[in-house]
BADRENDO-987292 format. One record per residue: x, y, z of N, C-alpha, C, O, CB in turn; residue number from 1; residue in three letters. Coordinates in steps of 0.2 Angstrom, whole numbers, plus 2048, in hexadecimal, padded with zeros to 3 digits. Glycine has a CB too. Layout:
% BADRENDO-987292
rec npx: X npy: Y npz: Z capx: X capy: Y capz: Z cpx: X cpy: Y cpz: Z opx: X opy: Y opz: Z cbpx: X cbpy: Y cbpz: Z num: NUM residu: ALA
...
END
This chain:
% BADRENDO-987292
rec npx: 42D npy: A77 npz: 5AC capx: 42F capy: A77 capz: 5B3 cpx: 437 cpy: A76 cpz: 5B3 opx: 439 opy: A73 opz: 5AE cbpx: 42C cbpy: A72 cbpz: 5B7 num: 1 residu: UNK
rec npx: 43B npy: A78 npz: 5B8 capx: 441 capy: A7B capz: 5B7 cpx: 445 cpy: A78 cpz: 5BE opx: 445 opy: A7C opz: 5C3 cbpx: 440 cbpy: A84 cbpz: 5B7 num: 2 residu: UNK
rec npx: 448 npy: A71 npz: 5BD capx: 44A capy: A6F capz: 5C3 cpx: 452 cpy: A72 cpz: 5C3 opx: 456 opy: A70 opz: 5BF cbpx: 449 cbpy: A68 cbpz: 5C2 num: 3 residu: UNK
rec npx: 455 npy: A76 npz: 5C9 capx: 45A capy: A79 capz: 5CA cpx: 45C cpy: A77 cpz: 5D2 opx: 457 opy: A76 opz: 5D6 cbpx: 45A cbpy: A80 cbpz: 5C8 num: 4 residu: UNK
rec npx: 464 npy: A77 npz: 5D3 capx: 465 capy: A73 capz: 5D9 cpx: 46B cpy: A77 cpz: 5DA opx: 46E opy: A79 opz: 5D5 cbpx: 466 cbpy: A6C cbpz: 5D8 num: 5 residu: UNK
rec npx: 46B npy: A79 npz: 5E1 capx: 474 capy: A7A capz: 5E2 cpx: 47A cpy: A76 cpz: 5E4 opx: 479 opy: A70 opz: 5E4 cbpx: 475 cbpy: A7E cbpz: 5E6 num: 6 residu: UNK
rec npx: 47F npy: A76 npz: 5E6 capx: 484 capy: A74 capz: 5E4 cpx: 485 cpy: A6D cpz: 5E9 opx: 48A opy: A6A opz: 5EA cbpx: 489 cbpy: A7A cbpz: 5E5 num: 7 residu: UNK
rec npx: 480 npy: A6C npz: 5EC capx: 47D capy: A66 capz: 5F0 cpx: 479 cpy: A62 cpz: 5ED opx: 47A opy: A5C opz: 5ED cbpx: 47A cbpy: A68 cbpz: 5F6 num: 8 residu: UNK
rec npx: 475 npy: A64 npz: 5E9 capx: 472 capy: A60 capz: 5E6 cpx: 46A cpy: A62 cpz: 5E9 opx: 466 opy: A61 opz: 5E5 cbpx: 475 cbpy: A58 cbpz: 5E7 num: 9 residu: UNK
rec npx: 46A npy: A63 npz: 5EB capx: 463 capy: A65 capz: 5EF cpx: 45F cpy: A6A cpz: 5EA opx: 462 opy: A6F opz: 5E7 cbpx: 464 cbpy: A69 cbpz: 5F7 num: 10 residu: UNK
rec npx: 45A npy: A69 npz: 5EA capx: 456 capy: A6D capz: 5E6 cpx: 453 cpy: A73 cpz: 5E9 opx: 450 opy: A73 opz: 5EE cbpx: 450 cbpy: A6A cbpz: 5E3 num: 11 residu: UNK
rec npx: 454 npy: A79 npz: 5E5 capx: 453 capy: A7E capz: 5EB cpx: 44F cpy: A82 cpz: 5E5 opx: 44F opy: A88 opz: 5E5 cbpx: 45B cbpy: A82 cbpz: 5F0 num: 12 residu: UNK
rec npx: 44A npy: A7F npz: 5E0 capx: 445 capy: A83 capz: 5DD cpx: 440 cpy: A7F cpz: 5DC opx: 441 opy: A79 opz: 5DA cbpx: 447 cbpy: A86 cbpz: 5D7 num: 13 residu: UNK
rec npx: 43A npy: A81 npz: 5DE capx: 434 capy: A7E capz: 5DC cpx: 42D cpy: A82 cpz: 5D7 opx: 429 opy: A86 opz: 5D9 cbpx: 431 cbpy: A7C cbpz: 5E1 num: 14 residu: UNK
rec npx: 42E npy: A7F npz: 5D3 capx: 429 capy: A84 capz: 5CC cpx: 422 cpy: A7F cpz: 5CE opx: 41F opy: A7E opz: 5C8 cbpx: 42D cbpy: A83 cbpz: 5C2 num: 15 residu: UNK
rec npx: 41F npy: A7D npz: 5D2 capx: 419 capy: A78 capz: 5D3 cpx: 414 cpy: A7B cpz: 5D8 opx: 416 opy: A7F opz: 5DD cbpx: 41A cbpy: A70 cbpz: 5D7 num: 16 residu: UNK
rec npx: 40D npy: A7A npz: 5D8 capx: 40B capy: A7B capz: 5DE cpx: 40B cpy: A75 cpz: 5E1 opx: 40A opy: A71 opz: 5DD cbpx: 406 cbpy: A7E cbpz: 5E0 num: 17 residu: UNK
rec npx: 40B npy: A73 npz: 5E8 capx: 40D capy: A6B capz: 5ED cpx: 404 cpy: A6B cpz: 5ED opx: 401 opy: A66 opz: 5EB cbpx: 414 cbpy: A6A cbpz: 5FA num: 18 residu: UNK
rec npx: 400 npy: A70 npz: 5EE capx: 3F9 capy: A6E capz: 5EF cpx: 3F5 cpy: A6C cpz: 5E7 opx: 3F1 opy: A68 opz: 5E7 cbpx: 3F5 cbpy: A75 cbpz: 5F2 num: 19 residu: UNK
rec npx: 3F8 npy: A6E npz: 5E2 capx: 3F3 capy: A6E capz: 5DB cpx: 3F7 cpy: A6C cpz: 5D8 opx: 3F5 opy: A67 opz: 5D6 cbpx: 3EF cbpy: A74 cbpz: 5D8 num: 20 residu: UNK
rec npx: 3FE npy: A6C npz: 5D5 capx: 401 capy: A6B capz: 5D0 cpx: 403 cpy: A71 cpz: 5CA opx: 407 opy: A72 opz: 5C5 cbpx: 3FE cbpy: A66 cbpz: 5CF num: 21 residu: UNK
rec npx: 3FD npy: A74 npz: 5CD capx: 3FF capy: A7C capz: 5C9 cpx: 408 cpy: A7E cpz: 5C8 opx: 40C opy: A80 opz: 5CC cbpx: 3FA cbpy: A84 cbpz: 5CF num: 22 residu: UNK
rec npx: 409 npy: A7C npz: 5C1 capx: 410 capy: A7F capz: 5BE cpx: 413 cpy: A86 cpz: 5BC opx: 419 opy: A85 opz: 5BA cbpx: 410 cbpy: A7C cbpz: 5BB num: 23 residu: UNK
rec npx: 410 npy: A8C npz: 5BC capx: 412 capy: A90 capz: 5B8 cpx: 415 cpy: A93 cpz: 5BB opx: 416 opy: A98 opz: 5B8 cbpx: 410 cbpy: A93 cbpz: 5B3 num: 24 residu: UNK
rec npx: 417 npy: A93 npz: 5C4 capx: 41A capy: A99 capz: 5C6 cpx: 41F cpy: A96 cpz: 5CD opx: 41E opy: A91 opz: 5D0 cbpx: 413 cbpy: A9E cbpz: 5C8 num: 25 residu: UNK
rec npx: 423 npy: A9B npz: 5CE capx: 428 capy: A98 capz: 5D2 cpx: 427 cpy: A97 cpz: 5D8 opx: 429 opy: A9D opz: 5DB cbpx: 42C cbpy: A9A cbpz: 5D2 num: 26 residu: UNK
rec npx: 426 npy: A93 npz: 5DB capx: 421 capy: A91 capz: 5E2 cpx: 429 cpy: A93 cpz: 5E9 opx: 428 opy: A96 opz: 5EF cbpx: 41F cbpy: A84 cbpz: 5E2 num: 27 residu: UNK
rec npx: 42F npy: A91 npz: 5E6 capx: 434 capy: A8E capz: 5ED cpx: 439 cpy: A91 cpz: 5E9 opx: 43A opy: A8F opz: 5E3 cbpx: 435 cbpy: A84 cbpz: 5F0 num: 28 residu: UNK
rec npx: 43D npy: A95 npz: 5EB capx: 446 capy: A97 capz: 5EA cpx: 449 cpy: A96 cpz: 5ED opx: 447 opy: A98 opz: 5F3 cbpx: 448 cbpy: A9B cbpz: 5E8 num: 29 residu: UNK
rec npx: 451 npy: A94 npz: 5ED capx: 456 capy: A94 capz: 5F0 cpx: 452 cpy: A91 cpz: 5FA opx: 453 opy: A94 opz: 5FF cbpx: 45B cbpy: A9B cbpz: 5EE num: 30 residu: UNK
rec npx: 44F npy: A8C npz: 5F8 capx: 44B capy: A89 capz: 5FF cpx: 447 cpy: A8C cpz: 604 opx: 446 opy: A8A opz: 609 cbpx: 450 cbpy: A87 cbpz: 603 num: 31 residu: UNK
rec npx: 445 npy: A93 npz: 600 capx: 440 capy: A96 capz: 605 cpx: 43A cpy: A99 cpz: 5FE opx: 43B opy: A9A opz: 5F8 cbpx: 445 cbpy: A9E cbpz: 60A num: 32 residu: UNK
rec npx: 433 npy: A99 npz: 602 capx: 42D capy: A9B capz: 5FF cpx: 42E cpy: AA1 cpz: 5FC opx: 431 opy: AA6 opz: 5FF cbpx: 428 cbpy: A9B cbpz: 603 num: 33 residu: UNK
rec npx: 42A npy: AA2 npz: 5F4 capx: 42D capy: AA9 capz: 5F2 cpx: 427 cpy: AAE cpz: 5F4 opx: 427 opy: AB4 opz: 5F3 cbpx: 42F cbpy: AA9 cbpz: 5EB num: 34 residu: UNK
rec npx: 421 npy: AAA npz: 5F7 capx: 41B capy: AAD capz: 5FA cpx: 416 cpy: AAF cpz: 5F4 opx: 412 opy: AB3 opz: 5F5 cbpx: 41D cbpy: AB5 cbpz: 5FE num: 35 residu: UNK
rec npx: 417 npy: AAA npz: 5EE capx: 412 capy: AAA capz: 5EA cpx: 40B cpy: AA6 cpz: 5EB opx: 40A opy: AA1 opz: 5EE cbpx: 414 cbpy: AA8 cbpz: 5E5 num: 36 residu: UNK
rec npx: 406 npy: AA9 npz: 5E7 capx: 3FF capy: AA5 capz: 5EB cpx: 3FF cpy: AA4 cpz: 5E4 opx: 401 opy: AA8 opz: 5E0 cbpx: 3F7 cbpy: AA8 cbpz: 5F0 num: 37 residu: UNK
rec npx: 3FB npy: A9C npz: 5E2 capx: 3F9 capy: A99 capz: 5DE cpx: 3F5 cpy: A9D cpz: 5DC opx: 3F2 opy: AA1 opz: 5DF cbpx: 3F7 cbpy: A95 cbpz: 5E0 num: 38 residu: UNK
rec npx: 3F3 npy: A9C npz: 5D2 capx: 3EE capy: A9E capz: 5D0 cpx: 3EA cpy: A98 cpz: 5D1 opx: 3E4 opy: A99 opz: 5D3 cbpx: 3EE cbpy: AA1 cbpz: 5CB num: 39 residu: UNK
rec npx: 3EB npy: A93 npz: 5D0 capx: 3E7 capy: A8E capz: 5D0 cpx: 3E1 cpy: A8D cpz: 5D6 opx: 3DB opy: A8F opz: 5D6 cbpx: 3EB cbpy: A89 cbpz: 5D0 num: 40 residu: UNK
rec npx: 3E5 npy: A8B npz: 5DA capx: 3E1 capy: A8A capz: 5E3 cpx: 3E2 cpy: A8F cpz: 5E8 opx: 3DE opy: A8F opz: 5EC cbpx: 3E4 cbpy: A83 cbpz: 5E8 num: 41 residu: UNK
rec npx: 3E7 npy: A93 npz: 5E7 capx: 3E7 capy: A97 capz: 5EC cpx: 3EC cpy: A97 cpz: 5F2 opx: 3EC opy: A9B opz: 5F7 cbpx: 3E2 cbpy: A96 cbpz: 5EE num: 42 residu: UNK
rec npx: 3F0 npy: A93 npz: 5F0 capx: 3F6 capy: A8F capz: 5F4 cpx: 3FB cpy: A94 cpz: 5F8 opx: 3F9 opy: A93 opz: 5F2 cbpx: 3FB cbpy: A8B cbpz: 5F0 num: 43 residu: UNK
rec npx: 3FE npy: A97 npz: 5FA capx: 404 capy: A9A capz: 5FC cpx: 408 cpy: A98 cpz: 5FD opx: 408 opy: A96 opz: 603 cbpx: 404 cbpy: A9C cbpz: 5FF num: 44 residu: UNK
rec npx: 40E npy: A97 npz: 5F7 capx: 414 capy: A93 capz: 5F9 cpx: 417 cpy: A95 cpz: 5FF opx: 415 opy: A9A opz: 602 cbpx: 419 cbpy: A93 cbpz: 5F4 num: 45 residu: UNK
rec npx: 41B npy: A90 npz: 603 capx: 41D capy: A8E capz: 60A cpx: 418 cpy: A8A cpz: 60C opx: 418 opy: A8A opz: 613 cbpx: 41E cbpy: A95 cbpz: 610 num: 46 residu: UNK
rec npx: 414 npy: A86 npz: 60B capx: 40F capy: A82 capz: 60C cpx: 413 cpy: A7C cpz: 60E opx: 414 opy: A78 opz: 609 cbpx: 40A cbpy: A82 cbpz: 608 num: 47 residu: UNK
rec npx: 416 npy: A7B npz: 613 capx: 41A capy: A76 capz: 612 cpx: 421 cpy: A77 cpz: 611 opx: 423 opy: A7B opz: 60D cbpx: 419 cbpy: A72 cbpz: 60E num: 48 residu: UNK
rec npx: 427 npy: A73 npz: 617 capx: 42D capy: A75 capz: 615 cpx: 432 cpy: A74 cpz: 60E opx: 430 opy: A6F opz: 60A cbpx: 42F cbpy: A73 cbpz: 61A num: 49 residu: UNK
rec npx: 435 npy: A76 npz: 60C capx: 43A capy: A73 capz: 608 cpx: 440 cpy: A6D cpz: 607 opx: 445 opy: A6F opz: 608 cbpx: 43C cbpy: A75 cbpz: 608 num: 50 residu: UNK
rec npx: 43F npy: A68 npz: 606 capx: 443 capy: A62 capz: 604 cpx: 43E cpy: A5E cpz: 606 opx: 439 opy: A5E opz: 603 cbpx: 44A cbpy: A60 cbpz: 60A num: 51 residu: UNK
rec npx: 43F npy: A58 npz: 60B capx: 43B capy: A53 capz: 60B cpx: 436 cpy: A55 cpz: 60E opx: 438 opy: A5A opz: 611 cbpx: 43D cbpy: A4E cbpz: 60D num: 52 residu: UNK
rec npx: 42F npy: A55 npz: 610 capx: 42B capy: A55 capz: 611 cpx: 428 cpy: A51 cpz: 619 opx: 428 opy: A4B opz: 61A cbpx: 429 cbpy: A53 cbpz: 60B num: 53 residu: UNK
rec npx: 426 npy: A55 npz: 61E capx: 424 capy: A50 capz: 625 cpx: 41E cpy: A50 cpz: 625 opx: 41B opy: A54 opz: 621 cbpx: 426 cbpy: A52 cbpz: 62B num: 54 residu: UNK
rec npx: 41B npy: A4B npz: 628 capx: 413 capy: A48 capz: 628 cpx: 410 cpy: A50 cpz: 629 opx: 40C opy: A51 opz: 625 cbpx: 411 cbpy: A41 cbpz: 630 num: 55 residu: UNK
rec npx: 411 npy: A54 npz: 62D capx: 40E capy: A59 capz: 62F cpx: 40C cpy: A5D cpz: 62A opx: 407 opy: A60 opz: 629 cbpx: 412 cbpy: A5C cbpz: 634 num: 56 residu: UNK
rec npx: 412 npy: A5D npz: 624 capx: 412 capy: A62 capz: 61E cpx: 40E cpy: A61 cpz: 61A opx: 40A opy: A64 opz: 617 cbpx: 417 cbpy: A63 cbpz: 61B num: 57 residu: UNK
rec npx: 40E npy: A58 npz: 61A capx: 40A capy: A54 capz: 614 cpx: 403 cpy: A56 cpz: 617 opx: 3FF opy: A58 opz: 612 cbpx: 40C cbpy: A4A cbpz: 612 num: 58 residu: UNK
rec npx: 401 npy: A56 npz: 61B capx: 3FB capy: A53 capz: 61F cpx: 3F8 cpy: A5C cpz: 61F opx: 3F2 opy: A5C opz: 61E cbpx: 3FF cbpy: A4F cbpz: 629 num: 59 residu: UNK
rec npx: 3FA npy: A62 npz: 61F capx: 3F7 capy: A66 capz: 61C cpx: 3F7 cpy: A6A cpz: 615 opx: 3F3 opy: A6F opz: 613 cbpx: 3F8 cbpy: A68 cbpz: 61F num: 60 residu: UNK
rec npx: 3FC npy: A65 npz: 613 capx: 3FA capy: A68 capz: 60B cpx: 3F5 cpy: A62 cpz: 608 opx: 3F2 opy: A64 opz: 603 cbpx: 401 cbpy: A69 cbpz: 605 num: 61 residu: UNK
rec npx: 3F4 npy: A5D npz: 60B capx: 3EE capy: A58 capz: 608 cpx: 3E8 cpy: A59 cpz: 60B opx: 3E3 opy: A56 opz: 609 cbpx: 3F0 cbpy: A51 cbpz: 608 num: 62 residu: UNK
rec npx: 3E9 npy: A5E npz: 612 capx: 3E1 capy: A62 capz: 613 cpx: 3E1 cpy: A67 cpz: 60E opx: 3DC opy: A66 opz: 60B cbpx: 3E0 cbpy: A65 cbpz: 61A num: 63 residu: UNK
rec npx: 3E4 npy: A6B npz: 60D capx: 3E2 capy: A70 capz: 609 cpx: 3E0 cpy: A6D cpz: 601 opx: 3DC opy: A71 opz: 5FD cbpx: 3E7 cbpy: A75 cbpz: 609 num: 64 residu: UNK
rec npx: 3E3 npy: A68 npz: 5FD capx: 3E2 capy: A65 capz: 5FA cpx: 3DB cpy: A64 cpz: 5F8 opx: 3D7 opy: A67 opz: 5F4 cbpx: 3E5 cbpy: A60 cbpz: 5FC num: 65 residu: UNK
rec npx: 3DA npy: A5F npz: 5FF capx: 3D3 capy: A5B capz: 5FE cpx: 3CF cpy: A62 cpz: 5FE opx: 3CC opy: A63 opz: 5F8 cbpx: 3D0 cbpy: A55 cbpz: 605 num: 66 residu: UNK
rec npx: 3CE npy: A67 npz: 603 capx: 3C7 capy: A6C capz: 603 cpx: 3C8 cpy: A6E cpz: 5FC opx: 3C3 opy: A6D opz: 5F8 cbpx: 3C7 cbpy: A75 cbpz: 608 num: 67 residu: UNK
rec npx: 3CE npy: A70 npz: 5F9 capx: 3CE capy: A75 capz: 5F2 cpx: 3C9 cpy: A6F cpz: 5EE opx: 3C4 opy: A70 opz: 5EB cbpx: 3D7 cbpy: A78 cbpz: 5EE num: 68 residu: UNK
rec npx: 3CD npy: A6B npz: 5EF capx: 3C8 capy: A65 capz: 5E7 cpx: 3C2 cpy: A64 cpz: 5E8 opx: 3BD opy: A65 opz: 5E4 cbpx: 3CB cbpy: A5B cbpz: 5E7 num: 69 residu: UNK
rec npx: 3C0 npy: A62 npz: 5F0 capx: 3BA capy: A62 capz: 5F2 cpx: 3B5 cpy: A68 cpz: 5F3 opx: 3B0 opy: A67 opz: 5F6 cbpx: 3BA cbpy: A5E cbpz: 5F8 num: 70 residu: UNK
rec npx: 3B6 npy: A6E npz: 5F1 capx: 3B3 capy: A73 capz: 5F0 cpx: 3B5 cpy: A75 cpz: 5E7 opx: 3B8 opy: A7A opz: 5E6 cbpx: 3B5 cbpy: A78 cbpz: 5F5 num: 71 residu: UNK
rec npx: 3B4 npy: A71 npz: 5E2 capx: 3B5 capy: A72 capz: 5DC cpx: 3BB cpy: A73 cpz: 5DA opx: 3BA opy: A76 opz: 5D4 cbpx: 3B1 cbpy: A75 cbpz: 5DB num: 72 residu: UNK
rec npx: 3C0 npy: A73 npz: 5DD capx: 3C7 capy: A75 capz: 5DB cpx: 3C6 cpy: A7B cpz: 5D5 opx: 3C7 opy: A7B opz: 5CF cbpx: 3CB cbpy: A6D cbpz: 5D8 num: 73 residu: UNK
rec npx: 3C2 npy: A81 npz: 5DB capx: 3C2 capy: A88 capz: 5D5 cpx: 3C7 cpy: A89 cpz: 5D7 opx: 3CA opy: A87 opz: 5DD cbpx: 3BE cbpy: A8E cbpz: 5D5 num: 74 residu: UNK
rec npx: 3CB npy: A8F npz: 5D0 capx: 3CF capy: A93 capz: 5CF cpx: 3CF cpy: A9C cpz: 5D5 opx: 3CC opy: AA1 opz: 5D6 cbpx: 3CD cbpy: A95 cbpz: 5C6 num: 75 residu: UNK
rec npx: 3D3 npy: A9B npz: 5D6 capx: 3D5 capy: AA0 capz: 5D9 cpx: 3D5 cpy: AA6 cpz: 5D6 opx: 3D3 opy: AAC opz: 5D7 cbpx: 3DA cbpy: A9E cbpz: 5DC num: 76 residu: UNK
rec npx: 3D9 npy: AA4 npz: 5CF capx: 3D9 capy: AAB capz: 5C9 cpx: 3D6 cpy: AA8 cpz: 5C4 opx: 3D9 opy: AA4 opz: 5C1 cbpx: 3E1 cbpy: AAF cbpz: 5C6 num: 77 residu: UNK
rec npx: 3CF npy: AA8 npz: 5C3 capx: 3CB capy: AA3 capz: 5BD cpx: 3CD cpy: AA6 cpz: 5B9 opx: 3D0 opy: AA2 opz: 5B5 cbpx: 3C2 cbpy: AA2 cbpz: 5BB num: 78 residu: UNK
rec npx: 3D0 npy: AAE npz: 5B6 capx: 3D0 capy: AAF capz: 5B1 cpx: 3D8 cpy: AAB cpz: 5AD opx: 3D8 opy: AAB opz: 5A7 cbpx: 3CF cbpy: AB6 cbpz: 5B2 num: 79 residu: UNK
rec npx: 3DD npy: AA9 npz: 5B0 capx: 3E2 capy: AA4 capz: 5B0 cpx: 3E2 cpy: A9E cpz: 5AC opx: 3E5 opy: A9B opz: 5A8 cbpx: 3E1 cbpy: AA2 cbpz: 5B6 num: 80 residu: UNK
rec npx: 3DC npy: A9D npz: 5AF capx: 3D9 capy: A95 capz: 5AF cpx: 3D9 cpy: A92 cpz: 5A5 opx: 3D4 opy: A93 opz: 5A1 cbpx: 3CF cbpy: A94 cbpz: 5B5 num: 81 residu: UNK
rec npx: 3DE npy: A8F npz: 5A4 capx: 3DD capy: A8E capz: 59E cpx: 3D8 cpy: A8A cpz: 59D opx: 3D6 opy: A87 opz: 5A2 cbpx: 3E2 cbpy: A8B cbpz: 59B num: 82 residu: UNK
rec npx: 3D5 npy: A8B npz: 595 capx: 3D1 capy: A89 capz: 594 cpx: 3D0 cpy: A80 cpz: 593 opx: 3CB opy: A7D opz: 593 cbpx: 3D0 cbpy: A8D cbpz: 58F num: 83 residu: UNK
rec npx: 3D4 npy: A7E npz: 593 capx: 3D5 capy: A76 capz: 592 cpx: 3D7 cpy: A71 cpz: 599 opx: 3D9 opy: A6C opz: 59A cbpx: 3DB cbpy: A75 cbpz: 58D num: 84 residu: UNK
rec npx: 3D5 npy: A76 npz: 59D capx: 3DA capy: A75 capz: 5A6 cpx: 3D8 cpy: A6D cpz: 5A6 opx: 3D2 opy: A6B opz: 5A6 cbpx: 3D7 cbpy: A7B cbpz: 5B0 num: 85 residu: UNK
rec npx: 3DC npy: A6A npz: 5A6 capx: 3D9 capy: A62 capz: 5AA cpx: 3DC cpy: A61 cpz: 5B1 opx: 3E2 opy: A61 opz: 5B2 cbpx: 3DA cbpy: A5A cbpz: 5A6 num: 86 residu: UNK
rec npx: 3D7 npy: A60 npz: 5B7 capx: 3DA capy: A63 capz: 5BB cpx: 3DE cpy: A58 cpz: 5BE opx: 3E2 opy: A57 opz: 5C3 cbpx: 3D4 cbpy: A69 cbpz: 5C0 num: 87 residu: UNK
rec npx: 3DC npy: A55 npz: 5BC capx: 3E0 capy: A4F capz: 5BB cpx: 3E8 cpy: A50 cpz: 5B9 opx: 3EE opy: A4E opz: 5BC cbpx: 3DD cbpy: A4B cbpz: 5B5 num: 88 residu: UNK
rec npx: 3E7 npy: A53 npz: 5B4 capx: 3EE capy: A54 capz: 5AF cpx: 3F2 cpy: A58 cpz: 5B7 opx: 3F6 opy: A56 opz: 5BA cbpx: 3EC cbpy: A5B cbpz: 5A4 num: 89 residu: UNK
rec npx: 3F0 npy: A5B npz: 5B8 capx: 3F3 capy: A61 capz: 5BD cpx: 3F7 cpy: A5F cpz: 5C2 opx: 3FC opy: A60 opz: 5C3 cbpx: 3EF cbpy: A65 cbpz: 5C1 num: 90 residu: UNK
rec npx: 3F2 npy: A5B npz: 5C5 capx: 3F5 capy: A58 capz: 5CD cpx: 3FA cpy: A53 cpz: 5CC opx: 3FD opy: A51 opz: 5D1 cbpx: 3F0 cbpy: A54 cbpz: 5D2 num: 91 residu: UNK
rec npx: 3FA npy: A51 npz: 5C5 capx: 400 capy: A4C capz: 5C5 cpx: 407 cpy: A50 cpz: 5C4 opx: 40D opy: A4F opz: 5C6 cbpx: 3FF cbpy: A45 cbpz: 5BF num: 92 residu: UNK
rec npx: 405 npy: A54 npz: 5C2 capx: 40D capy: A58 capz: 5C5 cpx: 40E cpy: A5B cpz: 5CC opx: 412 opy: A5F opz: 5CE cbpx: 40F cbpy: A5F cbpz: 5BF num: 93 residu: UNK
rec npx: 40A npy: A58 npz: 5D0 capx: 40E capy: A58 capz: 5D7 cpx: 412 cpy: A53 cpz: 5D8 opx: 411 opy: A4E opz: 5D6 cbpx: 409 cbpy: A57 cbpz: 5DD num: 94 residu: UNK
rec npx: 419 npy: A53 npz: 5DC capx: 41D capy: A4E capz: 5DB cpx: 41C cpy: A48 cpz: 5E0 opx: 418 opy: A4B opz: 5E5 cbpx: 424 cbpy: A50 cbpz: 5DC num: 95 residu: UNK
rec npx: 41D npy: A42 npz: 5E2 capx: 418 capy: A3E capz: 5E4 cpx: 41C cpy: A41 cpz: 5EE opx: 419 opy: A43 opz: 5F3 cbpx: 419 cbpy: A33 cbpz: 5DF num: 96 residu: UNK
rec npx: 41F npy: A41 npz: 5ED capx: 421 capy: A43 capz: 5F5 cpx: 41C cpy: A48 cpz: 5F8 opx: 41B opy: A48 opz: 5FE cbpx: 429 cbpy: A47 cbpz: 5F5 num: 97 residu: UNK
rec npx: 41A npy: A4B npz: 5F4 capx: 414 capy: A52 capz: 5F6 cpx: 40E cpy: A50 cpz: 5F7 opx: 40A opy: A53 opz: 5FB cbpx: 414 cbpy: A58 cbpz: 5F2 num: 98 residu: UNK
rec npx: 40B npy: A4A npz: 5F2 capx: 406 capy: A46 capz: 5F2 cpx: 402 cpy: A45 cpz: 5F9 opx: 3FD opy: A42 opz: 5F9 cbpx: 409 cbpy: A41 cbpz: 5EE num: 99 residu: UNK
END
């Protein structure tokens, strides 16, 4: 994962998904969604704004959260889905603000 900032200091890339933690793809550039969907859950980045997070944002990505887990947290692209996926290991690379 690839933390890049501009000349403010503000982070204007995100390589995570804020629902699963899924890492391999670039979610947020220069502070706008790049309109990737998750292989993992299914996410479409812009799920929430960029920088800090408001109750409203947190409060639907931790609905979407809960259904995906609570429907077996399948893969969206199983064929993806490494063979060793733990999906523990995963979510902790959500950063705790998105939590």
């Amino acid at each position: 994962m690839t933390d890049e900032q501009n000349i403010t200091g503000a982070e204007d890339v995100e390589d995570f998904c804020r629902v699963c933690g899924y890492d391999e793809e670039r979610f947020w550039e220069n502070g706008v969604p790049t309109g990737a969907i998750c292989p993992c859950c299914g996410a479409k980045s812009g799920i929430g704004g960029m920088g800090e997070p408001t109750w409203e944002e947190l409060t639907e990505i931790r609905e979407y959260r809960g259904h995906w887990i609570g429907n077996g947290a399948q893969w969206r692209s199983p064929t993806l889905r490494p063979k060793d996926w733990d999906l523990l290991k995963q979510i902790a690379n959500i950063p705790p603000e998105w939590r």
